[in-house]
Backbone as a ProteinNet text record, in pm:
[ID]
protein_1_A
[PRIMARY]
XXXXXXXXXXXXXXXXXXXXXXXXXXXXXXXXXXXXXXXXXXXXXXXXXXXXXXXXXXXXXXXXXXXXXXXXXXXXXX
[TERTIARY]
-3015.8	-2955.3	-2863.3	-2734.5	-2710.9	-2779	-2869.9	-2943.8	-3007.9	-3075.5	-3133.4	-3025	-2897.8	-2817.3	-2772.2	-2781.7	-2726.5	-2861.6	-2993.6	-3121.7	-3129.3	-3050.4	-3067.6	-2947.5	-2830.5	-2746.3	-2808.3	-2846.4	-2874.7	-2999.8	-3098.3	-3198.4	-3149.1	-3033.3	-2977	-3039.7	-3042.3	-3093.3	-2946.3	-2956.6	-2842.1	-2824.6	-2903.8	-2833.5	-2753.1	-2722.3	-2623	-2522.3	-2501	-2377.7	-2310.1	-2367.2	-2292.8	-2169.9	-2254.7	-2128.9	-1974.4	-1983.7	-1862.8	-1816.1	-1856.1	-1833.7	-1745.6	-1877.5	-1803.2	-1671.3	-1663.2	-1553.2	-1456	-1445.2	-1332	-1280	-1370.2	-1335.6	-1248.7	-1357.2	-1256.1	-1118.7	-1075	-939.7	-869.6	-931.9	-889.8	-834.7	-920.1	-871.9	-793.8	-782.4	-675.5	-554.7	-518.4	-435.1	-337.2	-412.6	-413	-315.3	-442.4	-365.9	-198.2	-220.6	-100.1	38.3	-1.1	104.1	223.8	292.4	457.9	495.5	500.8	625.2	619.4	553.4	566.4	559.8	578	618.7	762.2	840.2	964.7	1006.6	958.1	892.8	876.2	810.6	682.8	802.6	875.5	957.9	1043	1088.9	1214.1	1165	1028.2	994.2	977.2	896.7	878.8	1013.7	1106.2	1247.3	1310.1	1271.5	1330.1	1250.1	1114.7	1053	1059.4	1090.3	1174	1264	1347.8	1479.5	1465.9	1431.7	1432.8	1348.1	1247.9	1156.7	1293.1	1379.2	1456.3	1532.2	1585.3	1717.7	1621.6	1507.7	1419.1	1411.6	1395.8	1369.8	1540.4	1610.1	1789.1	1796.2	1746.3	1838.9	1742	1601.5	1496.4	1607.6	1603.7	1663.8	1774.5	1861	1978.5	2003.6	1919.1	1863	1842.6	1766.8	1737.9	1847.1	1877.8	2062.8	2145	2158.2	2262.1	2192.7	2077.5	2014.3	2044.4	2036.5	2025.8	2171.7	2272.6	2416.5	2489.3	2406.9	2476.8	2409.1	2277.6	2228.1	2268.1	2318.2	2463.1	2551.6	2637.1	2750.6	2704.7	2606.2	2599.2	2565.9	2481.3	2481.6	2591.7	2693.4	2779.7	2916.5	2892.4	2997.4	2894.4	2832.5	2793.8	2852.8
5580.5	5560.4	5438.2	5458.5	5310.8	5208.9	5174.7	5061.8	5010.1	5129.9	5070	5017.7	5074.3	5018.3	4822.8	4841.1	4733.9	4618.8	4657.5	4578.5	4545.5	4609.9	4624.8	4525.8	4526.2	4396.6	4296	4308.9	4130.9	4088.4	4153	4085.6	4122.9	4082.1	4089.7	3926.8	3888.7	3778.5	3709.6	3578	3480.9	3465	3542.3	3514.9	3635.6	3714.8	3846.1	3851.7	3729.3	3661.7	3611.5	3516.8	3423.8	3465	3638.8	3701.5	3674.8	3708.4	3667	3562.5	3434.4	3351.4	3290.1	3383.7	3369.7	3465.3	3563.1	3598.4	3607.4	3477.2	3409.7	3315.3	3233	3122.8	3158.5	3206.8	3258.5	3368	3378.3	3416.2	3341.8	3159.5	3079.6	3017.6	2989.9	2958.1	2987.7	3158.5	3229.6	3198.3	3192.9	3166.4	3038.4	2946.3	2806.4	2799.4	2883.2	2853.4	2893.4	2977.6	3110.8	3048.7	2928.2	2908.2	2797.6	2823.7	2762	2695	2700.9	2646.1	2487.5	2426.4	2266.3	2248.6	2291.9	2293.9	2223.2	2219.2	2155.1	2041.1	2015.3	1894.6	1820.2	1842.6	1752.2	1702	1811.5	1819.6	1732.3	1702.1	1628.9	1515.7	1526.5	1340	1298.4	1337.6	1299.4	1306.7	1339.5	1329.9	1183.3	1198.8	1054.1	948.4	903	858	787.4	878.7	828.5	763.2	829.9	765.7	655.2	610.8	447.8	349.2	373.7	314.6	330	391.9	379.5	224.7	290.1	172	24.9	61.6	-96.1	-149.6	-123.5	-148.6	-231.6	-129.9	-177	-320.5	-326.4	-474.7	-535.1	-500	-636.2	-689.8	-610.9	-655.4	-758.7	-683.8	-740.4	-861	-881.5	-1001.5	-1117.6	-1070.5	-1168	-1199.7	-1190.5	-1170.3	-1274.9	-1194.4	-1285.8	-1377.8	-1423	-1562.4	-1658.6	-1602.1	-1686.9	-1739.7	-1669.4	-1650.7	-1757.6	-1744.5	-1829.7	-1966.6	-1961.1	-2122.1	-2186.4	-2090.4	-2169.2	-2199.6	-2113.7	-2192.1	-2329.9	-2298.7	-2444.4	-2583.8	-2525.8	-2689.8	-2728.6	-2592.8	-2651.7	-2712	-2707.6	-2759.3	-2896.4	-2932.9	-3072.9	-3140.2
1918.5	1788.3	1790.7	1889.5	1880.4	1944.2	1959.7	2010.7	1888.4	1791.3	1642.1	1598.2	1600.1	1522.8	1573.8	1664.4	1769	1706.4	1708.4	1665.4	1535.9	1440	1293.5	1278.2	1279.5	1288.4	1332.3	1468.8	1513.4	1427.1	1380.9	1305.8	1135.4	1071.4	965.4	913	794	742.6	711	766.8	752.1	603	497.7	331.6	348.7	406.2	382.6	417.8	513.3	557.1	464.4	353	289.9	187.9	165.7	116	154.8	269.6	369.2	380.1	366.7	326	191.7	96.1	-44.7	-56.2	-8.6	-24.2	34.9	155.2	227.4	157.4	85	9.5	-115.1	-211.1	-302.6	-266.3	-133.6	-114.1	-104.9	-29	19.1	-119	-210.3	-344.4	-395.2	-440.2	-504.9	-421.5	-279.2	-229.6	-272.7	-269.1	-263.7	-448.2	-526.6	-656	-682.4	-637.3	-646.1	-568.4	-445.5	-353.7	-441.6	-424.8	-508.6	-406.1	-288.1	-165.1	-198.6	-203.4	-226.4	-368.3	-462.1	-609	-641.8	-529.2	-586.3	-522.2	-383.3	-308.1	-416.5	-505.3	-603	-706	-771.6	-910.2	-837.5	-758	-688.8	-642.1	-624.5	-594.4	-761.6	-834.7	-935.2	-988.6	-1033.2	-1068.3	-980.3	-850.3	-786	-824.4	-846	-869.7	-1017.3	-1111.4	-1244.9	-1258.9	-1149.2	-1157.2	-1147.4	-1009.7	-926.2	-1053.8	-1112.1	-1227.9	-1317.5	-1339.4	-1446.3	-1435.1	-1298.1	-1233.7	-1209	-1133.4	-1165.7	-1309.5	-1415	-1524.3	-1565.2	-1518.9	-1593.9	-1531.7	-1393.9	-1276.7	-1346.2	-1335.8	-1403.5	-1538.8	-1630.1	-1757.9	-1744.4	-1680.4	-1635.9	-1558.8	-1482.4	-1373.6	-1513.2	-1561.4	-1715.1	-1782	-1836.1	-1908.8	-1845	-1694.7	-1619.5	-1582.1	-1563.9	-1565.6	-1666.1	-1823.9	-1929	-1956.1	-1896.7	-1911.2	-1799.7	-1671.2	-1612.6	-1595.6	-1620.5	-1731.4	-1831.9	-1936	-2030.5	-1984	-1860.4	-1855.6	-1720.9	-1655.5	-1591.9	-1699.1	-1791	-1884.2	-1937.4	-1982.5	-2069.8	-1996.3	-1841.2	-1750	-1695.8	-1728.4	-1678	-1788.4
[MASK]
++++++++++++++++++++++++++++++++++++++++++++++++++++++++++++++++++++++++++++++

């Protein structure tokens, strides 16, 4: 009896496996969706990431300004 049993597994058809498969994966998935831990990693780069694009945007501007500003006063001192 266990020896049929032992013969009846090993000659199982490799499509009856794939079950197992499929339903490793889709745990692997649900897992994956469900996981939060690097969720604020993300919110805090993207928050820094704004920021610095903010402050680049102000010096660019500003860089301009004080260019045009201290080109008036060099012509108007020659």
């Amino acid at each position: 009896m266990v020896g049929r049993r032992w013969e009846a597994e090993e000659t199982r058809p490799v499509v009856a496996s794939c079950t197992f498969w499929e339903h490793s994966m889709k745990n692997l998935v649900a897992r994956f969706v469900k996981d939060e831990s690097g969720a604020t990693a993300i919110e805090y780069g993207l928050i820094a990431a704004g920021i610095a694009l903010a402050i680049i945007t102000v010096v660019n501007n500003l860089g301009s300004t004080l260019n045009t500003k201290f080109t008036s006063i060099s012509t108007s001192l020659k």
